[in-house]
C-alpha positions in Angstrom: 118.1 103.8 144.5 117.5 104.4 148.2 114.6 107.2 146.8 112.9 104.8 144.6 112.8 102.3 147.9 111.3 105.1 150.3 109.0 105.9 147.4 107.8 102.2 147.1 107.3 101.4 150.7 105.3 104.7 151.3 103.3 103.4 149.0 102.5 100.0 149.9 101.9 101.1 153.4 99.3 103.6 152.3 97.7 100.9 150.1 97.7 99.0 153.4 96.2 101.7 155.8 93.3 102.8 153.3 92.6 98.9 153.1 92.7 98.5 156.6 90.5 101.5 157.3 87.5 101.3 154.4 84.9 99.8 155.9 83.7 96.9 153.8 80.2 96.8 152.3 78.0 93.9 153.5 74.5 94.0 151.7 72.0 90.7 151.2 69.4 90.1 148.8 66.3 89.3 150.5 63.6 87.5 148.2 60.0 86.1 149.0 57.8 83.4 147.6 56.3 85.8 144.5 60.0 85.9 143.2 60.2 90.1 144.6 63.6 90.6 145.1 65.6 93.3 146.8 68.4 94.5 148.9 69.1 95.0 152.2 71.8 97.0 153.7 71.0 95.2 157.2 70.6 91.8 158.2 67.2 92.1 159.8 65.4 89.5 161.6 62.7 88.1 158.9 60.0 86.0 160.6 60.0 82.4 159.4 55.9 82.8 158.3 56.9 85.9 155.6 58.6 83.3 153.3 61.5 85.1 152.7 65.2 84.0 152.0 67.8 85.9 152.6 70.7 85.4 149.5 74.5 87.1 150.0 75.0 90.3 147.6 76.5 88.2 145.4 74.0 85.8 144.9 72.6 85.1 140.8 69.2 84.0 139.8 69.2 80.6 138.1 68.7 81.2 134.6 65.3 81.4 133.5 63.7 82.3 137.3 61.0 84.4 137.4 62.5 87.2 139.5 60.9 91.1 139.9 63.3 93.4 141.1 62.4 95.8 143.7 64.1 98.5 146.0 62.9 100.6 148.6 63.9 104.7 148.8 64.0 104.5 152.6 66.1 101.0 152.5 64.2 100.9 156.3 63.0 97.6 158.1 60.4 95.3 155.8 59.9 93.4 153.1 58.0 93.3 149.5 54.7 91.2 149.7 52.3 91.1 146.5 53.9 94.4 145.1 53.4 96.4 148.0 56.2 97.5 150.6 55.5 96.2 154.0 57.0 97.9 157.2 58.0 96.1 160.3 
């Protein structure tokens, strides 16, 4: 018995240490007027005139929104305008 305890609370404190040390994923979904949307692995500071909201990675389209998905190889600073990548 005392071998199955050891055994279970090795476990749960190994659960607990790799939960404790993964760093946790925070991504947003940024999306402008034209309905481009993408995401963004940093929280960068959009400038109120670009039009563009920035939604938690867990955000949904309402049904029937006209939404383009885009993403960026580089995932670097900008944002989607008319299509085209913008850098900032």
């Amino acid at each position: 018995m005392k071998h199955y305890v050891k055994l279970a609370t090795a476990a749960i404190v190994t659960a607990a240490t790799l939960a404790l040390t993964t760093p946790s994923a925070m991504a947003w979904i940024v999306c402008n007027r034209e309905g481009e949307c993408w995401h963004a692995h940093k929280r960068w500071a959009y400038r109120g005139e670009w039009g563009l909201v920035v939604h938690p990675d867990t955000w949904v389209a309402a049904p029937g929104a006209r939404i383009v998905w885009h993403e960026h190889p580089g995932a670097g600073r900008g944002y989607w305008h008319g299509g085209v990548w913008i850098s900032f």
